[in-house]
C-alpha positions in Angstrom: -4.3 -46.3 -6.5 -7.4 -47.0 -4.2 -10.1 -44.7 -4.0 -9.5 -43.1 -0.6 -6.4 -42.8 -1.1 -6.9 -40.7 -4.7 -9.1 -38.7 -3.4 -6.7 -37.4 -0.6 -4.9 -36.7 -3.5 -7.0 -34.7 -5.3 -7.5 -32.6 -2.2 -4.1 -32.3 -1.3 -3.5 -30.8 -4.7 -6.8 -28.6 -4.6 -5.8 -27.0 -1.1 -2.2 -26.4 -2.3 -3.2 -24.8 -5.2 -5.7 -22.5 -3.0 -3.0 -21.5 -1.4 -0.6 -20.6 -4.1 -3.6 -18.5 -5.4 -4.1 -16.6 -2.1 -0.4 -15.7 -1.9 -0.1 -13.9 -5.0 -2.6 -11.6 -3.8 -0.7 -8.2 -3.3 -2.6 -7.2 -0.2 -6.1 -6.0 -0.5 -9.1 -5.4 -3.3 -10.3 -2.0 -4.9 -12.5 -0.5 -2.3 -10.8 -2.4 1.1 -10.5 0.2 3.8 -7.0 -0.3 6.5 -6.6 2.1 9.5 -3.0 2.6 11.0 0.1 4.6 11.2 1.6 6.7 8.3 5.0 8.9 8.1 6.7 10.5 5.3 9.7 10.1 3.1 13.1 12.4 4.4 13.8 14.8 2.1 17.5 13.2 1.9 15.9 10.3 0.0 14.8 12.7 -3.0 15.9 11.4 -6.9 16.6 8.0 -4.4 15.5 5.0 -6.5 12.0 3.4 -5.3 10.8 0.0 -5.9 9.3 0.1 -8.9 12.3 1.7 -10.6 11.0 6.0 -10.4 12.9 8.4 -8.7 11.5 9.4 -5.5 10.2 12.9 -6.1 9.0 14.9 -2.6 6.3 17.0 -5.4 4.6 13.7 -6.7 1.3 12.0 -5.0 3.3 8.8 -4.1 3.5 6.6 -1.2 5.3 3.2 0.0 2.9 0.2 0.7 4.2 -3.4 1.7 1.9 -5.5 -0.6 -0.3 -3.8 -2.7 0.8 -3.6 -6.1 2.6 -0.6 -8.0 0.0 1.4 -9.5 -2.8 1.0 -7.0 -4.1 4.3 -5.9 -4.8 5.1 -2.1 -6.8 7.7 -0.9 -5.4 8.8 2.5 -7.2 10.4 5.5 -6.2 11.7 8.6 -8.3 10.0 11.3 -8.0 13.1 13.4 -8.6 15.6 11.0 -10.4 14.8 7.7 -7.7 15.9 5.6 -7.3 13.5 2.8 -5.1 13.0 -0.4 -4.9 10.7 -3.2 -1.8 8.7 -3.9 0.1 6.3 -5.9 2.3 3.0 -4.8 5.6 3.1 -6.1 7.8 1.8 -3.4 8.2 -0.8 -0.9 7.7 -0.3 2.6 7.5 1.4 5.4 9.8 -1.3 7.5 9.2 0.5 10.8 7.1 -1.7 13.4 3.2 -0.3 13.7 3.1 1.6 10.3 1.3 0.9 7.0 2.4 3.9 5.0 5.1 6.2 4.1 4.1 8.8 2.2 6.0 11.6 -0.1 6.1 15.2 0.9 3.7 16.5 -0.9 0.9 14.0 0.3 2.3 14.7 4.0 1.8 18.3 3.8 -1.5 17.6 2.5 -2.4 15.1 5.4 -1.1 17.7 8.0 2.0 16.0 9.6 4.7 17.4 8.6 5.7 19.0 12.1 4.6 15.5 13.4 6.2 13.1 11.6 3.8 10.5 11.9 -0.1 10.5 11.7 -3.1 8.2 12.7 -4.9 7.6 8.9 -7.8 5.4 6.9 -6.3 4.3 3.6 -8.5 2.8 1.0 -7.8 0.9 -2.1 -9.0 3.2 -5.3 -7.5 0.4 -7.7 -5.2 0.8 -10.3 -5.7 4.1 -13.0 -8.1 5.9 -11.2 -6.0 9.4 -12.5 -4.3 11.9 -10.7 -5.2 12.9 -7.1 -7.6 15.4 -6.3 -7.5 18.3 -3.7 
């Protein structure tokens, strides 16, 4: 093979396996900050299978995220309000247009929306095994 030609090649190969690397990214690094729109779990879905294989239990800090991995802790804020909670991905989702959280019960009533059903919040990316929430 002539030169040009191996070196097209070599950065075919290089760029290909760039990307492969970037897509198995699960959406975001500790400490990466997302604003958008969260709502909760219905009650109806309690003891409901989640993604990762748990129970969905309205009492536990848990949430739904579309890419970031299971484990990965979020700390949740209301943009309106200040009211924040800590909590863990477990499940896939939310698969509503415009939102980039559901949330469990518990984290909702913490937040402040359970009369509204849906609330403007910050999330950021604590990383995996940073312990229970707090507050």
């Amino acid at each position: 093979m002539s030169q040009p030609k191996s070196c097209w090649l070599l950065m075919g190969v290089l760029l290909a396996s760039g990307a492969c690397a970037s897509s198995n990214k699960r959406g975001g690094s500790e400490g990466d900050a997302t604003e958008g729109v969260a709502s909760f779990y219905h009650d109806s879905l309690a003891g409901n299978l989640t993604a990762n294989g748990e129970r969905y239990d309205p009492d536990a800090a848990t949430c739904a995220h579309r890419r970031l991995a299971f484990g990965t802790w979020l700390e949740v804020t209301s943009v309106s309000t200040g009211a924040s909670a800590r909590c863990r991905v477990n499940d896939r989702g939310p698969f509503v247009a415009g939102r980039i959280l559901d949330v469990s019960r518990s984290v909702a009533r913490k937040l402040g929306m359970l009369d509204k059903g849906v609330l403007r919040v910050r999330i950021i990316n604590l990383g995996k095994g940073k312990g229970p929430p707090v507050g």
